[in-house]
C-alpha positions as CSV (number, residue, x, y, z in Angstrom):
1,X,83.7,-91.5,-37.1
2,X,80.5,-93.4,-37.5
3,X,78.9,-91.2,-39.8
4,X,82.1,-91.3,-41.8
5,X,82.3,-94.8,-41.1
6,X,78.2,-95.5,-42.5
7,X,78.8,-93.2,-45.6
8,X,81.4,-94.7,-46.7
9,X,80.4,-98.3,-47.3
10,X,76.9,-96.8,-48.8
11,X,78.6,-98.3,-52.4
12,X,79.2,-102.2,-50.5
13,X,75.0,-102.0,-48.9
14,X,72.0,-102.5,-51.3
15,X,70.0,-99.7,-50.6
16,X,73.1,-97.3,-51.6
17,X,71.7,-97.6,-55.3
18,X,68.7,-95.1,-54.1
19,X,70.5,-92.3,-55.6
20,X,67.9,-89.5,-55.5
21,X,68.2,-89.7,-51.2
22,X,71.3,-87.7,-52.0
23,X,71.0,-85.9,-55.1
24,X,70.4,-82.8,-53.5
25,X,72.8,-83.2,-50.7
26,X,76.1,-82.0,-52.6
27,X,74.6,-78.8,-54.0
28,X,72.6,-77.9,-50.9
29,X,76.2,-78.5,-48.6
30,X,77.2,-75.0,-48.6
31,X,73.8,-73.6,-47.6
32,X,72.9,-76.6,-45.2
33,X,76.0,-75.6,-42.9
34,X,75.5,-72.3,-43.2
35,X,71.9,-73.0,-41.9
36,X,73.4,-74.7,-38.7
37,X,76.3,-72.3,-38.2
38,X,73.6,-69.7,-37.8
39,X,71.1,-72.1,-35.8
40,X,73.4,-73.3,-33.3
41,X,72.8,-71.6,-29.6
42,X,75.6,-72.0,-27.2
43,X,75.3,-75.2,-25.1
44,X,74.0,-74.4,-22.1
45,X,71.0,-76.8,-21.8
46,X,70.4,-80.5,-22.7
47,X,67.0,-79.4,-24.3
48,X,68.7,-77.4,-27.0
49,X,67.6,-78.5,-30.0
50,X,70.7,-78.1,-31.8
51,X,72.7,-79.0,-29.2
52,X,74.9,-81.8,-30.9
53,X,78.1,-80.2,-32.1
54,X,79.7,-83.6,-32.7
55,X,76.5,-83.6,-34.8
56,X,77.0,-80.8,-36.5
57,X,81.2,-81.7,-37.1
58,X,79.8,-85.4,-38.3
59,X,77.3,-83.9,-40.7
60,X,79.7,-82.0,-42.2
61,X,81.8,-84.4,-42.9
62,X,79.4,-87.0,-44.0
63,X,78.1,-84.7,-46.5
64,X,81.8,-83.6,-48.1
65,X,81.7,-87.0,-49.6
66,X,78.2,-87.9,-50.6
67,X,78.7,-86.3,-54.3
68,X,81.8,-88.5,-55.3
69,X,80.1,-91.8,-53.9
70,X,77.2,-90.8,-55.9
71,X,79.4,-90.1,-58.8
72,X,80.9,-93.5,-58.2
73,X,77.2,-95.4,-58.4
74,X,76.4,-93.8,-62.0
75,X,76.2,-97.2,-63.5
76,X,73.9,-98.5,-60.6
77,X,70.2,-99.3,-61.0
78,X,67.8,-97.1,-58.9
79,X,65.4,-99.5,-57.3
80,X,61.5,-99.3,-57.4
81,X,60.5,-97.4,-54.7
82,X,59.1,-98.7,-51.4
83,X,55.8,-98.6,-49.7
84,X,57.0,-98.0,-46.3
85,X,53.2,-98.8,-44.9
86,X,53.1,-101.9,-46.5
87,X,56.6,-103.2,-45.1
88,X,55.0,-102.8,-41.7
89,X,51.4,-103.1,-42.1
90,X,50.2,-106.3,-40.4
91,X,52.3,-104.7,-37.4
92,X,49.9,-101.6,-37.8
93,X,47.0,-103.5,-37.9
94,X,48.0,-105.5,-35.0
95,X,48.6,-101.8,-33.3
96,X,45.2,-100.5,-34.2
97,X,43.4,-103.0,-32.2
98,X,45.9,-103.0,-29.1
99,X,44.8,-99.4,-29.5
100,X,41.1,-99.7,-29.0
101,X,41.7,-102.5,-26.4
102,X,43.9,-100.1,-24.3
103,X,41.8,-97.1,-24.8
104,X,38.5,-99.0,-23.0
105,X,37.5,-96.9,-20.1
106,X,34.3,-97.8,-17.6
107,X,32.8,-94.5,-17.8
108,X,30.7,-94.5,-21.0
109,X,30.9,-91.1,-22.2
110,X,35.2,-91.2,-21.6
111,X,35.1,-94.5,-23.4
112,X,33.5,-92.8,-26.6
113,X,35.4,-89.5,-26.4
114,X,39.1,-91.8,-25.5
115,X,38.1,-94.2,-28.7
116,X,37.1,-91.8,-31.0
117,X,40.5,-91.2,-33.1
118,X,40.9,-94.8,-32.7
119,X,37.8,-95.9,-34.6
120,X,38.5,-97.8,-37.3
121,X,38.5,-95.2,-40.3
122,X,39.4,-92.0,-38.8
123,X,43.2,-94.1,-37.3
124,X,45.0,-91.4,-39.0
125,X,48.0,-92.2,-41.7
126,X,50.2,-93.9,-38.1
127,X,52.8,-92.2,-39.2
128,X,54.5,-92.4,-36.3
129,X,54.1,-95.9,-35.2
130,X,55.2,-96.6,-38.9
131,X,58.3,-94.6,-38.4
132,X,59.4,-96.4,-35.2
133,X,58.5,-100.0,-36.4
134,X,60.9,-99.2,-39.5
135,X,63.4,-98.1,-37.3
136,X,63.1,-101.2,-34.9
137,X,64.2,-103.4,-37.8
138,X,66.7,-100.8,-39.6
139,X,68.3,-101.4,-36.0
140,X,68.7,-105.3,-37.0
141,X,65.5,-106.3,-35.2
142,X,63.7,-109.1,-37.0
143,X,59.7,-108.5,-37.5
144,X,57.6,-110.9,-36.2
145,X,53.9,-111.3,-36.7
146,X,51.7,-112.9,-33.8
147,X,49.0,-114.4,-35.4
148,X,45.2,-115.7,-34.1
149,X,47.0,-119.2,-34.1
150,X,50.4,-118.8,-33.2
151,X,52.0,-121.4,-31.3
152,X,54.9,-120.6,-28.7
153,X,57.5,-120.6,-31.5
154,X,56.0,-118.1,-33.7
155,X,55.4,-115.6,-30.9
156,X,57.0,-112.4,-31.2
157,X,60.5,-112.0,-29.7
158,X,60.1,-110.1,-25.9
159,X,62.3,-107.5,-27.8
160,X,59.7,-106.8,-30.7
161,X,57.2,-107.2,-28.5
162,X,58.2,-104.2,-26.1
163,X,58.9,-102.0,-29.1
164,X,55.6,-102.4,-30.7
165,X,54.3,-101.3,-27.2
166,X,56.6,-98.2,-27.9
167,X,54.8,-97.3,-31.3
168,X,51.6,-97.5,-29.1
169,X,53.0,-95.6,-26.4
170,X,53.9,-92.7,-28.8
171,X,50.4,-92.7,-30.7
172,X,48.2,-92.3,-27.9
173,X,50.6,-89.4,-26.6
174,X,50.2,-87.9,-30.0
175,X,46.7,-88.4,-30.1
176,X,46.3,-86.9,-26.7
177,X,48.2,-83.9,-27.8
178,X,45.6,-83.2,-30.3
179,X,43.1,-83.5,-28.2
180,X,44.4,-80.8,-26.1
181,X,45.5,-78.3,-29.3
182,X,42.5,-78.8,-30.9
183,X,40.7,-77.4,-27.5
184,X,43.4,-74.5,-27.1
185,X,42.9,-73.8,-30.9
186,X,39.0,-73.7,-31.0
187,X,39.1,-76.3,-33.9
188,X,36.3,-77.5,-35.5
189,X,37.6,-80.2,-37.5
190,X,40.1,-83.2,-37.4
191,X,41.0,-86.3,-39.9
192,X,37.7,-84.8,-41.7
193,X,35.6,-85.2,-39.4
194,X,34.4,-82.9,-36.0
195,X,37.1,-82.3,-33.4
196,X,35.9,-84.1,-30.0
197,X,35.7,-80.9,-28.4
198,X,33.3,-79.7,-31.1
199,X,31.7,-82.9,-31.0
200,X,31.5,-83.8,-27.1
201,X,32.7,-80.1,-25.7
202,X,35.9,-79.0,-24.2
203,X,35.7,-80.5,-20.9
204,X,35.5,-84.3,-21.8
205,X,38.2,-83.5,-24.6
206,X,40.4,-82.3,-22.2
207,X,39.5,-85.3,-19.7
208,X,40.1,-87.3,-22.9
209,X,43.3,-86.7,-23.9
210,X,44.3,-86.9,-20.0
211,X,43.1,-90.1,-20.2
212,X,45.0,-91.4,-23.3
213,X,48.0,-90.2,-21.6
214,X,47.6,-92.1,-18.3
215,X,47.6,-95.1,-20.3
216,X,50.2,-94.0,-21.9
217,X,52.1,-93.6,-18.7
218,X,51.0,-96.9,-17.7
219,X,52.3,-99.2,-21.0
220,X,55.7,-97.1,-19.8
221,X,55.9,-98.4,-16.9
222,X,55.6,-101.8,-17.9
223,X,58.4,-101.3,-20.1
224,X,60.4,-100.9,-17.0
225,X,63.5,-98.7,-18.9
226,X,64.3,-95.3,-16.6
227,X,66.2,-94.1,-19.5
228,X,63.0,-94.6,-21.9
229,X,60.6,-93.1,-19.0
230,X,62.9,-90.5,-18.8
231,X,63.0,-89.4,-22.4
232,X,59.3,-90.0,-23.2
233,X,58.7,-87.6,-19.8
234,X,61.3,-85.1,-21.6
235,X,59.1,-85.3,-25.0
236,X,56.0,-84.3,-23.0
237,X,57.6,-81.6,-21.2
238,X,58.2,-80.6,-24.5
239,X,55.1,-80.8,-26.0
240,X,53.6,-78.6,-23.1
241,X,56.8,-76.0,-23.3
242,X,56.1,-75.7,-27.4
243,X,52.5,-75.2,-26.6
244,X,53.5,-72.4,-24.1
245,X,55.9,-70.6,-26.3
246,X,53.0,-70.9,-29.0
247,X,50.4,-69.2,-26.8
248,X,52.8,-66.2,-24.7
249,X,55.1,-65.6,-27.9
250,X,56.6,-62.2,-27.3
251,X,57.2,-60.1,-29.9
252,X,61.2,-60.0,-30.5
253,X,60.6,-63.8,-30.3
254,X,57.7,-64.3,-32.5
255,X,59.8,-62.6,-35.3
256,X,62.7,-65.1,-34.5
257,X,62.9,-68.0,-37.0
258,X,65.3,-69.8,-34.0
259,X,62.6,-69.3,-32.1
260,X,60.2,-70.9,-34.3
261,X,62.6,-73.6,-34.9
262,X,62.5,-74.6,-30.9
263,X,59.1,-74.1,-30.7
264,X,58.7,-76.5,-33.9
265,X,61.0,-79.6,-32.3
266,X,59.1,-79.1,-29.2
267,X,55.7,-79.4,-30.4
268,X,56.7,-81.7,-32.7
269,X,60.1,-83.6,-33.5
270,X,60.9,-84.2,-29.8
271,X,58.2,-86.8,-29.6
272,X,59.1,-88.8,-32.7
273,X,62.9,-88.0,-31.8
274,X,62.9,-89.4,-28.4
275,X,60.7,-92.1,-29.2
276,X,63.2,-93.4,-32.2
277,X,66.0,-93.1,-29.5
278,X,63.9,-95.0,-27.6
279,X,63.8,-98.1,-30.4
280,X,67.4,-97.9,-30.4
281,X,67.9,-98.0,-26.2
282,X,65.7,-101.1,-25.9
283,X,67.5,-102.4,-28.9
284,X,70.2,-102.2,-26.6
285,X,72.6,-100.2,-29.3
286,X,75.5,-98.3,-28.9
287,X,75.4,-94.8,-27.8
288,X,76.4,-93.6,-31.1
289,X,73.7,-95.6,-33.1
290,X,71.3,-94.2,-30.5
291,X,71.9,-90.6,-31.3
292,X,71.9,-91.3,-35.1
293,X,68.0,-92.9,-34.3
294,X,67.4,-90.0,-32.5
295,X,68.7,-87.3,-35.6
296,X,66.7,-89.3,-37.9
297,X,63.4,-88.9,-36.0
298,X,64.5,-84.8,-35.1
299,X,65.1,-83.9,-38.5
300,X,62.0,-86.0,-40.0
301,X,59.8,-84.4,-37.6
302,X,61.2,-80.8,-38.5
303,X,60.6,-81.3,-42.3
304,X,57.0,-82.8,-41.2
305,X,55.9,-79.8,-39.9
306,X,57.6,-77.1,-42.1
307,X,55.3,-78.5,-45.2
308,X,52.3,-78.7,-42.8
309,X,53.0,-74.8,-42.0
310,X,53.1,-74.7,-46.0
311,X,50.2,-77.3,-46.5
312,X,48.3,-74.5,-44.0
313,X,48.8,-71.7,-47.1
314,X,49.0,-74.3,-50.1
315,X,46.4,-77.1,-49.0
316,X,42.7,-77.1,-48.9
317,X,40.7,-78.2,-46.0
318,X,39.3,-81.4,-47.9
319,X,42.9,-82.5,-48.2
320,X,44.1,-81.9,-44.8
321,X,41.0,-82.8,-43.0
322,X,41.2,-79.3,-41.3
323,X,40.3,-75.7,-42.1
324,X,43.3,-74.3,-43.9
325,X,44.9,-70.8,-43.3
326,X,44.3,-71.9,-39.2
327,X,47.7,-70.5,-37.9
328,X,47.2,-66.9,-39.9
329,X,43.9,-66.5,-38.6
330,X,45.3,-67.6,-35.2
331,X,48.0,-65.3,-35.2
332,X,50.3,-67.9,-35.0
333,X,53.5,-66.8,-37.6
334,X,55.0,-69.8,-39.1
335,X,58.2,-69.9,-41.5
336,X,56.3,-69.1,-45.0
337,X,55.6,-65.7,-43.1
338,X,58.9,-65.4,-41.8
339,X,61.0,-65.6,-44.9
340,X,58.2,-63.7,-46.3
341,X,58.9,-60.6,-44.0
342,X,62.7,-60.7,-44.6
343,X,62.0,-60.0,-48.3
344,X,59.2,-57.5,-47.2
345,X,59.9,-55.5,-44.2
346,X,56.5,-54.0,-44.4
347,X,54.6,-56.9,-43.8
348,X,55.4,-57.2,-39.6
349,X,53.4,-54.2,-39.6
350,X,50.5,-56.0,-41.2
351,X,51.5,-58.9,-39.0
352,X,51.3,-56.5,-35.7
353,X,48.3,-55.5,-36.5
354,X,47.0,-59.0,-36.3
355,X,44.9,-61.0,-38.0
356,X,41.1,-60.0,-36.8
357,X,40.6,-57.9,-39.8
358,X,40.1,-60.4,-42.8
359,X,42.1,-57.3,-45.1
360,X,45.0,-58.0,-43.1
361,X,44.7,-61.8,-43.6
362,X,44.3,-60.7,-47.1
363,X,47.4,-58.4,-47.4
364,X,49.6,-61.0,-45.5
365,X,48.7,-63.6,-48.4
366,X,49.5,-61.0,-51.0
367,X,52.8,-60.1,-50.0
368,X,53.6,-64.2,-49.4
369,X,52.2,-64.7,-53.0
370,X,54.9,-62.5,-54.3
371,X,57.9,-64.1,-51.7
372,X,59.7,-66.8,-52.2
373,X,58.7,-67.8,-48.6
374,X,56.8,-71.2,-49.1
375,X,59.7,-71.8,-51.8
376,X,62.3,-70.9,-49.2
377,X,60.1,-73.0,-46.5
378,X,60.3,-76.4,-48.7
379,X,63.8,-75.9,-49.0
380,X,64.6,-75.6,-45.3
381,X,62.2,-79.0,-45.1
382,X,64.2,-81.0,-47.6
383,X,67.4,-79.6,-45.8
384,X,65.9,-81.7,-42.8
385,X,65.0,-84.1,-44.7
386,X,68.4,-85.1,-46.4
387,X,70.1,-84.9,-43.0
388,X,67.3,-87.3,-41.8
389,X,68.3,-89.6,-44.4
390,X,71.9,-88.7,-43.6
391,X,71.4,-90.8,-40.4
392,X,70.0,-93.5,-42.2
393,X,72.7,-94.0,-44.5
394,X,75.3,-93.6,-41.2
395,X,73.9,-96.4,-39.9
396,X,76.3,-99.3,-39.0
397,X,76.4,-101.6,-42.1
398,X,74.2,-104.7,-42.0
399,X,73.8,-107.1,-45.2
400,X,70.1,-108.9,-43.8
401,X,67.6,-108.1,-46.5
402,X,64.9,-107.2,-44.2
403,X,67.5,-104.5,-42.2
404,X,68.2,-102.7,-45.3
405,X,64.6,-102.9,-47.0
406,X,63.5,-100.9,-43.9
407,X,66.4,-98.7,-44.3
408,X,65.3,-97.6,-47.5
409,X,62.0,-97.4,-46.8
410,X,62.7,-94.5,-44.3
411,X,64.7,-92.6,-46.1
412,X,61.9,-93.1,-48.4
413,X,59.8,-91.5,-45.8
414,X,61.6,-88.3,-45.7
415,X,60.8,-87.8,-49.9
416,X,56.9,-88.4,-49.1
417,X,57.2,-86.0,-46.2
418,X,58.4,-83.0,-48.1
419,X,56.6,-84.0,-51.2
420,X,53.3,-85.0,-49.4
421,X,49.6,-82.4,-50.1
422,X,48.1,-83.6,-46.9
């Protein structure tokens, strides 16, 4: 009922006049649900990624009536579109240094390899703390600033307070995690500059990214939620599992776009999923409103990765800040390749062969050049990312400016993600 419920008074909220969110919903429904009928395992775990039937049943009908309330705002104005960044900026800022603060260690040579994606410059876009500040206020949490002079009254609420400490909590576990792939991957380059392990070596990378998340651990604790701990531990379990199924892939399985899709939320929705659940927990909502965080930050963080696994084919390494074609020459198969080799059978035995030869690299690329696999790739991501924006739009109606500015602003999120070249 609340999806229903949210969709339906899109026409009565401001940000319902962002039309294009939707436009492709209506002619995408048929294939979307076919897409889940297909995807959805039975239920025998919690981890399952699509393991939300009442999801699934919600989705479905959310979507039946997007194109009449659509057809029904013709006369509406769209609205400029939002800088999502800049709604949340002096927050990120604020982040940034709590960053380097909490990143200090004693030992010099672990200070400099703990700080070193936290210098300022190489921060990264903080796409994630971004995401889970928007969300805090979507959820009808006001934003307030702290500033160098604050007096008592201008200090943050407690509540604001602990969910900015989330947004830090989540960025040094994803920073961590890339300190650790970038080791397991042999990379050479990160945010365009040297990876620390082929800056400082493996050993303090590793120890670095340990470090990050044992401060990670410890801004948990003082958060003192066991149904947050409990779904941050579930998002690193997670991120250690996807690693795992990246590494010992059998073959049956590394041929399986289900499989890919688990090993994708893994590695890298769960974080941003669980994390956005967690925003809505300490927000204290509703169990249905806490689910509809948690779709949001799923389905965003599928889309996320499908264009990077097209960015990895399409992008150069300038752009991305890291050598492109990495997974190919890894042997890592991603979708492009996968809906490449249902068109061309042929190609898994280029793909068996593996990718040592640089002819079979070669032959791989020509057979996805004449595919439609990174077409059929960007439409799976905007499939993801209109459900994302789904949950957005399901949201519990709240007329406070600020609520629905941040509303729009991630939905806004899910266009620059599938439209993004880096």
């Amino acid at each position: 009922m609340l999806f229903t419920r949210g969709l339906s008074r899109i026409s009565r909220t401001g940000y319902s006049r962002r039309q294009w969110a939707f436009s492709s919903l209506r002619n995408n429904e048929h294939q979307l649900m076919q897409h889940y009928n297909h995807s959805l395992p039975p239920l025998h775990s919690s981890e399952k990624v699509w393991g939300f039937r009442v999801i699934h049943s919600l989705v479905s009908n959310a979507l039946s009536g997007v194109g009449q309330q659509v057809h029904d705002q013709s006369s509406s104005v769209i609205e400029e579109r939002l800088d999502p960044f800049s709604l949340v900026a002096d927050e990120l800022s604020i982040l940034a240094n709590n960053l380097r603060s909490m990143v200090v260690a004693k030992v010099p040579k672990l200070a400099t390899a703990a700080e070193y994606f936290f210098k300022m410059g190489v921060e990264g876009k903080r796409f994630r703390p971004a995401v889970l500040l928007l969300m805090a206020t979507a959820l009808d949490v006001p934003m307030c600033i702290h500033p160098p002079d604050a007096t008592v009254d201008t200090l943050p609420t407690e509540l604001r307070s602990r969910q900015q400490c989330m947004a830090e909590i989540t960025e040094m576990i994803h920073v961590a995690s890339l300190c650790h792939d970038d080791v397991l991957d042999d990379a050479d380059t990160r945010r365009g500059i040297g990876s620390l392990n082929f800056v400082m070596g493996n050993k303090i990378a590793v120890l670095a990214g340990d470090f990050l998340l044992s401060r990670a651990c410890l801004a948990l604790a003082s958060l003192k939620n066991t149904e947050v701990v409990t779904l941050m531990a579930t998002a690193l379990k997670h991120l250690v599992n996807g690693e795992t199924m990246q590494m010992t892939t059998a073959t049956d399985q590394r041929y399986s776009m289900e499989y890919y899709m688990q090993k994708t939320y893994y590695k890298t929705a769960s974080l941003i999923s669980n994390s956005c659940k967690a925003i809505a927990i300490l927000a204290g909502q509703t169990a249905e409103v806490s689910i509809l965080a948690y779709e949001y930050g799923k389905n965003l963080g599928l889309a996320y990765q499908l264009i990077d696994d097209v960015l990895d084919f399409t992008g150069t390494s300038t752009l991305l800040g890291k050598g492109s074609l990495s997974d190919i020459h890894h042997g890592i198969i991603t979708a492009p390749i996968l809906f490449a080799m249902e068109e061309f059978p042929e190609l898994r035995a280029i793909v068996d062969r593996g990718f040592d030869n640089p002819a079979n690299v070669d032959i791989a690329l020509e057979y996805l050049g004449k595919s439609r696999g990174i077409q059929r790739t960007r439409e799976l991501a905007t499939k993801h990312a209109n459900l994302a924006s789904a949950a957005i739009y399901s949201l519990p109606k709240n007329d406070n400016n600020d609520v629905q500015e941040s509303r729009r602003a991630l939905v806004e999120l899910t266009q620059r993600v599938i439209t993004r070249t880096k």
